[in-house]
N, C-alpha and C positions, 0 to 999 in steps of 0.2 A: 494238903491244907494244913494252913499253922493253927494249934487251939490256942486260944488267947483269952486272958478275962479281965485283966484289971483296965480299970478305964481313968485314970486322971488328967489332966491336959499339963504337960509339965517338961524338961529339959532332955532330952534322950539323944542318940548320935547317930544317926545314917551310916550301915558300912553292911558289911558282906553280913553279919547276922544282924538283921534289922531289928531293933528293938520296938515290935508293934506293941500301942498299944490300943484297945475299944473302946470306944464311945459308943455308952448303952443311951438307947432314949429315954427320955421321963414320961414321953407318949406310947403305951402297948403299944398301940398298932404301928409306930412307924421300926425301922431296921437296924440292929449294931450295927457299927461301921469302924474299920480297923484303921488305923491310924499310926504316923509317925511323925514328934514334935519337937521341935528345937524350938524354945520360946526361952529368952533372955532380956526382950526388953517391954517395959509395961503399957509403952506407948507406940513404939514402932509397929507400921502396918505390918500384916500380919500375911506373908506368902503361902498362898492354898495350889497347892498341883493336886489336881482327879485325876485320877486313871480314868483307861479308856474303857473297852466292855472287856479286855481282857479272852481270858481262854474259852468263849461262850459257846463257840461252836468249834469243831471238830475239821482234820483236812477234807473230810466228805459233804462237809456245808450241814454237819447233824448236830443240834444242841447237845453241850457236855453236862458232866453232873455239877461241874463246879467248874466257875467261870473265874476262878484265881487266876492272875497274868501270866504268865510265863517270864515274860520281858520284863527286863529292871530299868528300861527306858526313864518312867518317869519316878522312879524311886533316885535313878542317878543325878536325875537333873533336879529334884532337890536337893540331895548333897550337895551337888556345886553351889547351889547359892548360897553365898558367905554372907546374907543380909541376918539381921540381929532374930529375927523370927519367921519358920519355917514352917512346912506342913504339908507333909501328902497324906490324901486322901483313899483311900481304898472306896470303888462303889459297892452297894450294899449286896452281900452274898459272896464278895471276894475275902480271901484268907480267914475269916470265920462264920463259918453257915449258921445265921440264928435259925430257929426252930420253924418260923414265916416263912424261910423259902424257898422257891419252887421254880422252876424252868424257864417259867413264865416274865419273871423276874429280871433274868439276864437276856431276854429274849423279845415277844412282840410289850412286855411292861415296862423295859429295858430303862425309858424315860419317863416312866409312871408320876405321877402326884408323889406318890409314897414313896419312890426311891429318890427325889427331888427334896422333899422335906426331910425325907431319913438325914442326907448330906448335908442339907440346912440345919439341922443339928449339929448335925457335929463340927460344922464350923462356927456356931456360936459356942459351944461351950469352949473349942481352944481358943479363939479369936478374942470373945467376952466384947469388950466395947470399942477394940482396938478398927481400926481399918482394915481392910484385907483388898488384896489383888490375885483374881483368880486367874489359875492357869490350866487351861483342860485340855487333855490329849486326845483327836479321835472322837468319841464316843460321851468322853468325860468333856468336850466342849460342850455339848448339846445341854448336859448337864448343869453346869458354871453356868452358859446364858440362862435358862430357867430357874435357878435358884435368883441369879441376879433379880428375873422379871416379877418371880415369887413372893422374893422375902426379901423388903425395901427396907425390912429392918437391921438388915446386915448393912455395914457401910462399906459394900463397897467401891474401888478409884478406881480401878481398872480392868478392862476382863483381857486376860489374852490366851489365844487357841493355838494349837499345837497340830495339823493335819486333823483339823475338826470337821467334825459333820455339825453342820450348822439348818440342816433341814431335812428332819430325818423323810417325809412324803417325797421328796425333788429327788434325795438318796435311793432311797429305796426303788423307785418310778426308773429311775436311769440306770439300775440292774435289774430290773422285774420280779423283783422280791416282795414279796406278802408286803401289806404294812401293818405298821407297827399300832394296831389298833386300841393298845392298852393306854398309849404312852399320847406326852402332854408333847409339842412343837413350836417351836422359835419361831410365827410366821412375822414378827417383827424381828428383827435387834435388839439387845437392850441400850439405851442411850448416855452411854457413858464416853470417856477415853477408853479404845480397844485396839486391840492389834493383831492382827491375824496371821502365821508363820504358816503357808502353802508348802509342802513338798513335791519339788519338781518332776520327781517320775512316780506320782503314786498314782497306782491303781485301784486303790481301795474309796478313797474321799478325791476322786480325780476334780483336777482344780480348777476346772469349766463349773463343778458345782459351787465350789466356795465363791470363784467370782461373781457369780450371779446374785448375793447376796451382801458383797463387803465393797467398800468404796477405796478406789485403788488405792490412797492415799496410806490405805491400813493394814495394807499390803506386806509381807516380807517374804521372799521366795526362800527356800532350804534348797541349794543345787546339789545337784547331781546324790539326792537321795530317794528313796521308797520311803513307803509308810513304815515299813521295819526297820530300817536302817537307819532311822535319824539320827545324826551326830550329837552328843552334849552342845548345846548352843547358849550362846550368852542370851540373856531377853532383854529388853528395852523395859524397866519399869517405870518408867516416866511418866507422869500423867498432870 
C-alpha cells in the first residue's frame, strides 16, 4: 500500500510512478479517498474514472486486508485521455487505509451510503463547479450511478461504465453469493446521456446481466476480451 497525505486538487502526470494524491473529507465520518489529477482548464468538464473493487478478495474467494487494485487498467485509461481535465478515482480503503476501515467496507458495505458520499467528495472538491463525466469500471460503475442518483449537486453530462455491475441483488443472485446487505443499489438508472461498454467474454459482470438493465441503443460491445484483459479503448464523450 502507498502512504500518502497531502490532499489538494491541482496538476499532477499519470505514468509508472503515479503521483497520488488524498482527498480528506471535511465530514469525520465519511473516507480519504486517493486520487490522481490533471486539471488545466477552469471550465472544461471534468473526466472522473472509479476504480472497481480492486484486490478485495483473494484467488480462494476470501476477503483480503487491503483491497488496492492490482490492475493499472483504469489508472491507464486516464492517461490516455488527452482531454484538458482528468481524474481517477481510487474507492475508499484503496492505496491509503484511513483509520474507518474495515473489511466490511470493500466487501458486503462495498456500495454503502458512506463509501458513495466518501467519493461524492472527493469529486466536488477536484471538479468544484465544473461539469464532470463519470466513468466506472466494474464495481466503480455501481458507484458513478449512485453518486449520480445521490448527489444532484454535482453536475453531472454523462455517466459511462466500463464492464459494470449495474445491479449488485441481479449480480450477486446469478452467482449465489451472499448479498450485499450493507450496500445502497441502482434499482433505477440514472437519467442522463450514458453509455455502457459490455465485454464480450466476461465472466465476472457476464452481459446477460448488464442487458437486462441498459437499452440497446447504449450499448458498446469490447470484443474478444475478459473482465481483465480490457484493451485501452477510446470513449465516446458525447452527450
Amino acid at each position: 500500500m502507498i502512504l500518502v497525505s497531502l490532499l489538494v486538487a491541482g496538476c499532477v502526470c499519470f505514468g509508472t510512478h503515479d503521483d497520488i494524491t488524498v482527498v480528506k473529507p471535511a465530514d469525520a465520518a465519511r473516507y480519504s479517498v486517493a486520487t490522481i489529477q490533471k486539471i488545466t482548464s477552469q471550465t472544461a468538464p471534468v473526466h472522473i474514472y472509479i476504480e472497481g473493487d480492486g484486490h478485495a478478495f483473494d484467488f480462494l474467494g476470501r476477503a483480503t486486508d487491503d483491497p488496492t487494485p492490482r490492475s493499472r487498467f483504469m489508472r491507464d485509461m486516464a492517461a490516455a485521455d488527452n482531454s484538458p481535465n482528468v481524474a481517477y478515482i481510487a474507492r475508499p480503503c484503496q492505496f491509503v487505509m484511513d483509520e474507518k476501515c474495515n473489511v466490511s467496507d470493500w466487501t458486503d458495505g462495498r456500495f454503502s451510503r458512506t463509501m458513495v458520499d466518501s467519493v461524492a467528495g472527493a469529486i466536488k472538491t477536484i471538479a468544484g463547479t465544473r461539469p464532470v463525466i463519470l466513468i466506472g469500471y466494474s464495481g466503480g460503475a455501481m458507484i458513478s450511478g449512485l453518486v449520480i442518483q445521490k448527489h444532484g449537486e454535482i453536475d453531472a453530462k454523462k455517466w459511462i461504465t466500463i464492464a459494470g455491475v449495474l445491479n449488485h441483488s441481479d449480480w450477486t443472485e446469478y452467482f449465489g453469493d451472499t448479498p450485499l446487505r450493507r450496500s445502497l443499489n441502482l434499482n433505477t438508472l440514472p437519467r442522463l446521456p450514458q453509455l455502457h461498454y459490455i465485454v464480450e467474454k466476461d465472466t465476472i459482470v457476464p452481459n446477460y446481466l448488464s442487458k437486462q438493465w441498459v437499452n440497446e441503443k447504449d450499448i458498446k460491445i469490447i470484443e474478444n476480451a475478459r473482465h481483465d484483459t480490457i484493451p485501452i479503448i477510446k470513449l465516446d464523450f458525447t452527450y
